[in-house]
C-alpha positions in Angstrom: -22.9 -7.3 -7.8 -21.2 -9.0 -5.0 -22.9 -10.5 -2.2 -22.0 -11.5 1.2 -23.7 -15.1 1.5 -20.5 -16.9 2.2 -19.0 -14.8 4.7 -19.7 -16.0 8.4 -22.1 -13.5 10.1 -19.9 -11.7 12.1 -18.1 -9.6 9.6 -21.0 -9.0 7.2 -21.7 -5.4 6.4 -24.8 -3.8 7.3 -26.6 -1.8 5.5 -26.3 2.4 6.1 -29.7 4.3 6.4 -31.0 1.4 3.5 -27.9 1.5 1.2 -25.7 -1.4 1.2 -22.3 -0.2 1.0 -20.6 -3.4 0.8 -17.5 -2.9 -2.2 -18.8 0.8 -2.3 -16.8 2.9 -5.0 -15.7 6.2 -4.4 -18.0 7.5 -7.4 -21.0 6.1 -5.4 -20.0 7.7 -2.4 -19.5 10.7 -3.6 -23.4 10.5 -5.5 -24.7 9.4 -2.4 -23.1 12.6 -0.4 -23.9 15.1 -3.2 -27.9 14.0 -2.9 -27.9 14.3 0.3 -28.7 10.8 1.5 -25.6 10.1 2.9 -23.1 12.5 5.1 -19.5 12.4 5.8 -20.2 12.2 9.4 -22.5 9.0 8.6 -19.9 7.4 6.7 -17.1 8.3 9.2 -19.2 6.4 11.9 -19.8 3.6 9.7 -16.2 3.1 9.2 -15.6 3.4 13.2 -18.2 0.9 14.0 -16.7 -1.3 11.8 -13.2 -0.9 13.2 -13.7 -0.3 16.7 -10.2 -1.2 17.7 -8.3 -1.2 21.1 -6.8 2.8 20.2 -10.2 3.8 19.7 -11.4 7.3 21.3 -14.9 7.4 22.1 -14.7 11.5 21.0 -14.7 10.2 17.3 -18.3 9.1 18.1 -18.8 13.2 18.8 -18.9 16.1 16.7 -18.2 19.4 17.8 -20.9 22.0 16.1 -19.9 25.7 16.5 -23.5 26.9 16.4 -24.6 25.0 19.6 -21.7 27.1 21.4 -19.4 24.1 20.9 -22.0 21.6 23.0 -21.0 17.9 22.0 -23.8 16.0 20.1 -24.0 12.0 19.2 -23.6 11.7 15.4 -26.6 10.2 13.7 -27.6 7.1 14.4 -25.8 3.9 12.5 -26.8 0.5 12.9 -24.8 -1.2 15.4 -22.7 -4.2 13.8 -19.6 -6.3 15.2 -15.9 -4.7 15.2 -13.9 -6.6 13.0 -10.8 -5.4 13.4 -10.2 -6.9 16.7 -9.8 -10.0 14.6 -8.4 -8.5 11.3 -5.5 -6.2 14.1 -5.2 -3.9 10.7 -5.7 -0.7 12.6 -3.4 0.7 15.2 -4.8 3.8 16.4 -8.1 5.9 14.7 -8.5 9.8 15.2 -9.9 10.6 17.6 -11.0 14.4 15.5 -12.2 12.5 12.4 -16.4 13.0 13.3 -15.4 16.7 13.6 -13.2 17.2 10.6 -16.5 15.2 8.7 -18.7 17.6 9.6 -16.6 20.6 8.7 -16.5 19.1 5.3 -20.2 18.3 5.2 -20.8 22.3 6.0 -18.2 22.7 3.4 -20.8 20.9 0.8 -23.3 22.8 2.0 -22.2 25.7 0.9 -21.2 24.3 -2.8 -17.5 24.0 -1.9 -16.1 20.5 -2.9 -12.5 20.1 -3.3 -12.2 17.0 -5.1 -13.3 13.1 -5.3 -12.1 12.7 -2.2 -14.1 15.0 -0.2 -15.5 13.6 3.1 -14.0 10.2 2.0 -11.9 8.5 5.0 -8.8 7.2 4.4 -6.2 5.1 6.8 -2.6 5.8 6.5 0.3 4.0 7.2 1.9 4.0 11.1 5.1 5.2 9.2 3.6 9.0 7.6 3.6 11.2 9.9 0.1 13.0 11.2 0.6 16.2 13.3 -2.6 16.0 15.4 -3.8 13.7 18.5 -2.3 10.1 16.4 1.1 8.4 17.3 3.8 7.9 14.5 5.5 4.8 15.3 6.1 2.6 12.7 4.4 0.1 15.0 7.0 0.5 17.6 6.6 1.1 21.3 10.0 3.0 21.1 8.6 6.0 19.4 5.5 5.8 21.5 4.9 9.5 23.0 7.3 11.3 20.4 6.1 14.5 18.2 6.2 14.7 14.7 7.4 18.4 13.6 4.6 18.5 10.7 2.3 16.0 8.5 4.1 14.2 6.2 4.1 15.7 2.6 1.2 13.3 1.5 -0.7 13.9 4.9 -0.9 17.1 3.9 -2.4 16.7 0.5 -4.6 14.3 1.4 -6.3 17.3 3.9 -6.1 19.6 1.4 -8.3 17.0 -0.6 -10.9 17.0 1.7 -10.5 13.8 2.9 -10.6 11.9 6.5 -7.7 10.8 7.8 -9.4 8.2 9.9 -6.5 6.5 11.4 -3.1 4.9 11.3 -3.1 1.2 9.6 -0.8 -1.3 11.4 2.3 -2.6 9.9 5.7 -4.6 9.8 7.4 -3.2 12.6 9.9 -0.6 11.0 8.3 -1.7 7.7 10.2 -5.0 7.8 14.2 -3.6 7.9 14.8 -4.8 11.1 15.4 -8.1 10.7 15.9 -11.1 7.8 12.6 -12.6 9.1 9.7 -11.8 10.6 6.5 -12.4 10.8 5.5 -10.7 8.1 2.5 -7.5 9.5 3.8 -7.7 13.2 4.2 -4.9 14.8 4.5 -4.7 19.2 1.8 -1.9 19.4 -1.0 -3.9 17.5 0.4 -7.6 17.1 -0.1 -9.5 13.9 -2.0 -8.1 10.7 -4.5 -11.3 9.4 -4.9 -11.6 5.9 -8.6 -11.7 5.4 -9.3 -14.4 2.9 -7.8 -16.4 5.5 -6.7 -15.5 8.9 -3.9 -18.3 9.5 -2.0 -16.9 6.5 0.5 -14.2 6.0 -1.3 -10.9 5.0 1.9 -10.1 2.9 4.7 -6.5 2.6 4.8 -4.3 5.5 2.0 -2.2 4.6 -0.5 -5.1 5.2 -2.5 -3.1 7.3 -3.6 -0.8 4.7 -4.5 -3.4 2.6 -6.4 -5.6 4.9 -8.4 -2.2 6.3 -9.5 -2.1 2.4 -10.0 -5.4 1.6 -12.4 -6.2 4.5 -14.3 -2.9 3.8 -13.3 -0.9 6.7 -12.5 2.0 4.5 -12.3 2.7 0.6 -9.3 3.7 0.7 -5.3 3.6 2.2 -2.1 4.7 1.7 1.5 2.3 1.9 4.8 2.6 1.3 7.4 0.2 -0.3 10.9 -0.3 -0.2 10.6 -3.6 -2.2 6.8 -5.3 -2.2 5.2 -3.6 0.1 2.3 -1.9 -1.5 2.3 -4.2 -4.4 2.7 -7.7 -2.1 0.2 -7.3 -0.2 -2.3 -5.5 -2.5 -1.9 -9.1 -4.4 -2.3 -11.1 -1.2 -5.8 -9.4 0.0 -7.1 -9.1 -3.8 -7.6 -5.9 -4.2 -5.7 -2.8 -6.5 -2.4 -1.1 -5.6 -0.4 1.2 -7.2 3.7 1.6 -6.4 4.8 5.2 -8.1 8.1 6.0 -9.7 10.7 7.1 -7.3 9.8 10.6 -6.7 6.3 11.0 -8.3 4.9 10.7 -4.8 6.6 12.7 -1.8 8.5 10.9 1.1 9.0 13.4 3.4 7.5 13.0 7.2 7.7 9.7 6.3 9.6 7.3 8.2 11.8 5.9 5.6 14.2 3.0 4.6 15.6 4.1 1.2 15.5 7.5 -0.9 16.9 5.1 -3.9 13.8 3.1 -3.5 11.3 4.5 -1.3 7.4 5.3 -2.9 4.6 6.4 -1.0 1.4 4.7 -3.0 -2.6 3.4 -2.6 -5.1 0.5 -2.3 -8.2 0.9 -3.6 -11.0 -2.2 -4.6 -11.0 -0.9 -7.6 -8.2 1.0 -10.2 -10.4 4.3 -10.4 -10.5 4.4 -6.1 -6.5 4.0 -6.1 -6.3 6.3 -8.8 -8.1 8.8 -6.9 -6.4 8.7 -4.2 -3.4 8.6 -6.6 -4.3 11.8 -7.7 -4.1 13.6 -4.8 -0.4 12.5 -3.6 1.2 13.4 -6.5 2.9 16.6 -6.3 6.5 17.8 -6.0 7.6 19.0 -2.4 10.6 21.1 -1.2 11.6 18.9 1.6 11.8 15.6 -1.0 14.9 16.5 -3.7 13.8 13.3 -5.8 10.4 15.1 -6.3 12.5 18.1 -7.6 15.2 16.0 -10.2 15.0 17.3 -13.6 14.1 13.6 -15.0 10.8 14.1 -12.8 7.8 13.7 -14.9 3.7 14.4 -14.1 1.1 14.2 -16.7 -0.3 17.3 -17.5 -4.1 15.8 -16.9 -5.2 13.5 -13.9 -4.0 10.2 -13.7 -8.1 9.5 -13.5 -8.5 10.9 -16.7 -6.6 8.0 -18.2 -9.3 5.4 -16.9 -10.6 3.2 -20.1 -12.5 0.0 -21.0 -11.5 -3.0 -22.6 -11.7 -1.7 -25.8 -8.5 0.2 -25.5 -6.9 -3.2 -25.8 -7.2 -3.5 -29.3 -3.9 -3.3 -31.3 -2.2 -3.4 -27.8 1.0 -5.3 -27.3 1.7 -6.9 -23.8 4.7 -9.0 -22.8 5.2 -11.4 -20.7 8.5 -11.8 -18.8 9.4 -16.0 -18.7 12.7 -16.5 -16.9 12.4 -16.8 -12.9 9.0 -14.9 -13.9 5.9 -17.1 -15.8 7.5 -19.9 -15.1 7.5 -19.8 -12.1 4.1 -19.6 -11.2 2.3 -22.4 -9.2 0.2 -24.2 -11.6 -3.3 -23.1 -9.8 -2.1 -19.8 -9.9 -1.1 -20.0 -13.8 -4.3 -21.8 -14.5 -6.8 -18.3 -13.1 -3.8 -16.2 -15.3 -4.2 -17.9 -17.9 -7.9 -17.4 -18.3 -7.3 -13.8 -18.3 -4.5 -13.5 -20.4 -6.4 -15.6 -23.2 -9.8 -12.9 -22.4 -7.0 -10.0 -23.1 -5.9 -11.6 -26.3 -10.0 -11.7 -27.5 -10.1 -7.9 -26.6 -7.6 -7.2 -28.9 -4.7 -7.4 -27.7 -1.4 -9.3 -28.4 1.2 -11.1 -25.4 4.6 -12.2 -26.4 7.0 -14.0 -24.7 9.7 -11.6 -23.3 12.4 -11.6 -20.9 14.2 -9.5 -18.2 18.0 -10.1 -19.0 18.8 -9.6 -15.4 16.6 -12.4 -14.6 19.5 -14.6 -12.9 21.2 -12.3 -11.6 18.7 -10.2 -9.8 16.0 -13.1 -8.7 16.1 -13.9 -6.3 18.6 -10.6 -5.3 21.9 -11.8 -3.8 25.4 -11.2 -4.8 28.1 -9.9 -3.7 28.2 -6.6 -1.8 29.5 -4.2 -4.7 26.3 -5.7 -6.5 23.6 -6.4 -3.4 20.7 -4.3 -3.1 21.1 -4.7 0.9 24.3 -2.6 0.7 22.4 0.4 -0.6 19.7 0.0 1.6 21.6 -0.3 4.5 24.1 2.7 4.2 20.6 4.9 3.1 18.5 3.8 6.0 21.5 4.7 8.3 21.3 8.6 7.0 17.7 8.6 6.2 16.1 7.2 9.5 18.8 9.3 11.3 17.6 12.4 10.1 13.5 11.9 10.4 14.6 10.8 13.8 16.7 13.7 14.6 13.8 16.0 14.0 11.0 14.3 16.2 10.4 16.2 20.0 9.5 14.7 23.7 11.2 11.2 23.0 14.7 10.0 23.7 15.4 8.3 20.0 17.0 10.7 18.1 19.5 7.9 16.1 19.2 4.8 15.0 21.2 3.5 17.7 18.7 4.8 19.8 16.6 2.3 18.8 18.6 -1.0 18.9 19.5 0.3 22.6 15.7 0.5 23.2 15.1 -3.0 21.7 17.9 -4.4 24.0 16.0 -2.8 27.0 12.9 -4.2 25.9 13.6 -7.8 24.7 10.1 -9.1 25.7 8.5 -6.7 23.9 10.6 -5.5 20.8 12.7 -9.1 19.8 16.1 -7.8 20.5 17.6 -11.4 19.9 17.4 -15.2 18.7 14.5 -16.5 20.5 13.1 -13.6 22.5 10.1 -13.2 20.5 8.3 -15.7 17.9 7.6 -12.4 15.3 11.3 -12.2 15.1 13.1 -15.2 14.7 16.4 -13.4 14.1 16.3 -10.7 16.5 17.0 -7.0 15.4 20.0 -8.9 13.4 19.6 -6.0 10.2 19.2 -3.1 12.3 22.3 -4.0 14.0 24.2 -4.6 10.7 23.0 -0.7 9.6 24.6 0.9 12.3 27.9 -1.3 12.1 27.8 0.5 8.5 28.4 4.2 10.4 26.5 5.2 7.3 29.6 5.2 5.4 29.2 5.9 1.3 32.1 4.2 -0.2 33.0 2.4 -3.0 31.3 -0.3 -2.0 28.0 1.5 -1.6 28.3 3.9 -5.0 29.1 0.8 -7.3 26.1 -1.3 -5.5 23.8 1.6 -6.5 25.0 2.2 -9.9 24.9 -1.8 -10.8 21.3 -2.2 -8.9 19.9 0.9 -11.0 21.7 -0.3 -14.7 21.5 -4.1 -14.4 17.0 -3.5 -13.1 16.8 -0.3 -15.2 18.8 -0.9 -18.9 19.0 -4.5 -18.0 15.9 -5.5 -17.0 12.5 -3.5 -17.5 13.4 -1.1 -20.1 15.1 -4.3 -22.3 11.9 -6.3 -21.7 10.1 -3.6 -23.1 12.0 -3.1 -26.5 10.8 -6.2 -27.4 12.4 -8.2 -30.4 11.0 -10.4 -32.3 12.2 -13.8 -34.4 12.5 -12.1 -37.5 14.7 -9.6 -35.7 11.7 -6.5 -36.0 12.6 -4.4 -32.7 9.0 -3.3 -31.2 8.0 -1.1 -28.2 5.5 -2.8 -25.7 2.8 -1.3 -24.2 3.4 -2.7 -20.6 4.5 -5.7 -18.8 2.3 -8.2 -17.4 3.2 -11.1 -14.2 1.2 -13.0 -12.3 3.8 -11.9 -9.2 3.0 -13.7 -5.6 6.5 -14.5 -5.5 7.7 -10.7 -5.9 10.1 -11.6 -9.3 9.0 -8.3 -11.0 8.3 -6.2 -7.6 12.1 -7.1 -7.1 13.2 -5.5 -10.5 10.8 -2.2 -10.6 12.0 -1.8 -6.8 15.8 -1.7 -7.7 14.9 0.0 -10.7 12.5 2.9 -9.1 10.1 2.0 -11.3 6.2 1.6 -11.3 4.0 -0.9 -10.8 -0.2 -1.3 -10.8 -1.7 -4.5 -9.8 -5.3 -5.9 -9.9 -6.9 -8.7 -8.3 -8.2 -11.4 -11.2 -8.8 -14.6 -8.8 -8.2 -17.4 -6.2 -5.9 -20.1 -6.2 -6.4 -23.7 -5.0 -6.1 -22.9 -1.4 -8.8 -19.9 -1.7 -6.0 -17.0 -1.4 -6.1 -13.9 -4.2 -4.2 -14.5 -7.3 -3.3 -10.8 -8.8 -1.9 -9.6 -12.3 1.0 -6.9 -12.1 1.2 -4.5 -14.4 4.7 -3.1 -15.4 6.0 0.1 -16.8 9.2 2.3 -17.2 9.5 5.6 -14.9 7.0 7.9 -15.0 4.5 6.1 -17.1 1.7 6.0 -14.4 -0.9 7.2 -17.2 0.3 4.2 -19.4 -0.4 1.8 -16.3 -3.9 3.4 -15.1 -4.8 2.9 -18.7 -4.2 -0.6 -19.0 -4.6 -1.6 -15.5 -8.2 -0.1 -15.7 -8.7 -1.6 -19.4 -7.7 -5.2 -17.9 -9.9 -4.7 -14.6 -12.9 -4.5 -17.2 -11.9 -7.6 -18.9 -11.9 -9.1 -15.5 -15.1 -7.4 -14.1 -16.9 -9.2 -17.5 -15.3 -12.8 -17.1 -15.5 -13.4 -13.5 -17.7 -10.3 -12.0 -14.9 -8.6 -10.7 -12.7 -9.1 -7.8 -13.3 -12.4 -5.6 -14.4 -10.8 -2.4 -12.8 -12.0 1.5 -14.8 -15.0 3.5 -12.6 -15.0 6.3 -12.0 -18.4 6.7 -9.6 -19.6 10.5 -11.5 -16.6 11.7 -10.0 -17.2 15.4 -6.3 -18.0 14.3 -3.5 -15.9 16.2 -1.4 -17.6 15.2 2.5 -16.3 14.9 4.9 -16.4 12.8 2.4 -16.4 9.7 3.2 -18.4 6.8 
């Protein structure tokens, strides 16, 4: 079991009504609500307390209860402990409704009505999905501050229909990192910068940082990201803990402010690979409004993904491989040293790891080239028409185009980094966001070749070759799955350009104390293949180091910015 002996006093979780909750699963939870001990409304309070952040809405500490004529009453009592997230800035606004939607859901358990795992469990979401109730969608801008969202986004949506909490919005990259070629990597103007909780000083990683710190410091179980390219699986790796990136179109993107429809997923962080899965489980789904949820190569398992869970003893007569080139070696040496330990437990279990390659490996890491090849082309001609129209659809606000929002930026240079030297987040300005609307969103040549190149050279070229594996004697064999040890993104790089998806679990620390995480790599559509082994691997790790290395905080008081 983990304990909380090295982590400084101040962000130590207390015990609720006697249970220590510290790395609490989502099958615990749900045992403790089923017997009674524990309540949604408890948990939800818990959570709060913990947070407690500048958007917070003292109603959340109120539930409304229809048979006292609508009278407000103080949830139970919770033992008072120290926000956090002041410190932490990984939540940028909490709901203000999410006491009263627990205890709804706690009636709904009276009666013997559960609607699935995630039942009374709160979850944070991204400030990029849209939440049509008392929240701001933002994308951790102050432009879109005040604007109306026409519905929930897709995934919002499901997530209700779950029975779960949307607790609040998780702060981010500021326009999930497109605006400029660097930044400070978890800035955003309406919270300031996300702090990676193993150490505070250091970059928290991806755009969707916020959702990954929330579940890393145990604010909540649970969060949802998205990711262009490494931004659920970056900084799921840099705060130790699980994510899971789908294929292109598994998960919806609609009522989601996006960057891509070539490359944009929706996924989840979870401590552990049954939580994300989970929450995995209750994304998935085709929707009307999202035509790569509706393309004929779309492919769901019939069963849960959760159902594809397993032990370590599904590694037996597995075959791994591990990509070399630009890839394993790579690797720091501290970093290779805690892989290596795991590999060689994975190999005991059963299993066999080969040397393989991506062919693509020069060409696409890091990803340059010229612009008939460059990823940026595509990304930048789709955010023009993509942003355009989730923009055009929003109400009360003034930022309807994309335009709309470098004009803002200019108007607000102190605040929003319009240029070179304005603001320390944003060394470069709002140089990128600048170069999308010089494109006029124009599709030609240019654009069409970049995205048939990106997709062939990281698809046929790259993560499907790795896979068909040959060996010296020439004998052609079919891998399992792909394993990295990926801080610097090598393989994020190639499933992102590819579509394809990713799980990755936390297996160490490196010399400097920081999280040192395992990918695990698949073709499209394979999610089953990757909860398997993911989950399989996890179990390995849980036996030869206890599981994942927990956060102890360490620069506690640094605000510092940029973060390196």
């Amino acid at each position: 079991m983990p304990t909380q002996e090295k982590i400084p006093a101040l962000f130590r979780l207390p015990a609720l009504h006697a249970f220590d909750l510290y790395e609490t699963t989502i099958e615990q939870l749900q045992g403790l609500f089923a017997s009674g001990q524990l309540t949604a409304v408890d948990y939800v309070h818990f959570c709060l307390e913990r947070i407690r952040t500048v958007g917070f809405s003292f109603s959340a500490f109120f539930v409304v209860c229809p048979e006292k004529q609508g009278k407000r009453l103080r949830t139970p009592h919770t033992p008072h402990h120290k926000a956090i997230d002041p410190y932490l800035e990984s939540v940028i606004e909490v709901n203000p409704d999410a006491s009263q939607i627990a205890h709804a859901l706690d009636e709904e358990r009276r009666q013997g009505m559960v609607r699935s795992s995630l039942h009374g469990i709160p979850v944070l979401v991204k400030d990029n999905m849209a939440t049509k109730d008392k929240m701001q969608t933002t994308a951790g801008s102050w432009a879109l501050l005040g604007s109306t969202v026409p519905r929930d986004a897709h995934i919002v949506a499901r997530l209700r229909q779950a029975g779960a909490i949307i607790l609040g919005h998780a702060n981010m990259s500021e326009w999930a990192s497109l605006r400029s070629k660097e930044d400070s990597v978890g800035y955003s103007p309406r919270r300031g910068q996300v702090r990676n909780p193993y150490d505070l000083s250091r970059s928290p990683a991806g755009s969707s940082s916020g959702s990954a710190v929330a579940v890393s410091a145990n604010m909540v179980p649970l969060s949802l990201g998205t990711e262009t390219d490494t931004s659920i699986i970056g900084p799921a790796a840099t705060n130790g803990i699980v994510g899971i990136k789908p294929t292109v179109g598994l998960t919806s993107r609609s009522g989601v402010i996006p960057i891509s429809e070539h490359m944009d997923s929706v996924g989840c962080f979870g401590r552990t690979v049954a939580d994300a899965t989970h929450a995995l489980d209750a994304i998935v789904g085709r929707d009307d409004r999202d035509p790569f949820t509706r393309l004929p190569p779309r492919r769901q398992d019939d069963h849960r993904y959760a159902s594809f869970l397993s032990s370590k003893a599904v590694l037996k007569g597995a075959k791994f491989g591990l990509p070399w080139t630009r890839c394993w070696d790579w690797v720091p040496e501290d970093q290779k040293k805690v892989a290596s330990g795991v590999l060689d437990a994975i190999v005991a279990a059963g299993a066999e790891i080969v040397r393989t390659e991506f062919p693509c490996a020069e060409d696409r890491i890091p990803e340059h080239g010229a612009p008939a090849e460059s990823e940026f082309t595509v990304v930048k001609v789709d955010a023009y028409h993509n942003m355009n129209a989730y923009l055009s659809e929003l109400s009360d606000t003034t930022i309807h185009r994309i335009e709309d929002i470098v004009a803002y930026n200019d108007a607000n240079r102190g605040t929003e980094g319009a240029y070179p030297g304005d603001h320390p987040a944003f060394p470069t300005g709002q140089d990128n966001l600048r170069e999308i609307v010089a494109t006029g969103g124009a599709k030609d040549e240019t654009y069409h070749h970049a995205l048939r190149y990106m997709q062939t050279t990281c698809r046929d070229g790259g993560i499907d070759a790795a896979l068909r594996h040959v060996r010296d004697d020439g004998q052609c064999i079919e891998l399992d799955a792909l394993l990295l040890c990926d801080r610097k993104g090598a393989g994020q790089q190639i499933a992102a350009q590819a579509g394809y998806p990713i799980i990755c679990i936390p297996i160490g620390l490196d010399a400097c104390g920081l999280p040192v995480s395992l990918s695990v790599q698949q073709s499209a559509w394979r999610e089953a293949a990757l909860v398997r082994w993911a989950s399989a691997i996890e179990d390995v790790v849980r036996e030869l180091r206890g599981g994942r290395p927990t956060p102890e905080y360490h620069r506690y008081s640094s605000k510092n910015i940029p973060v390196r």
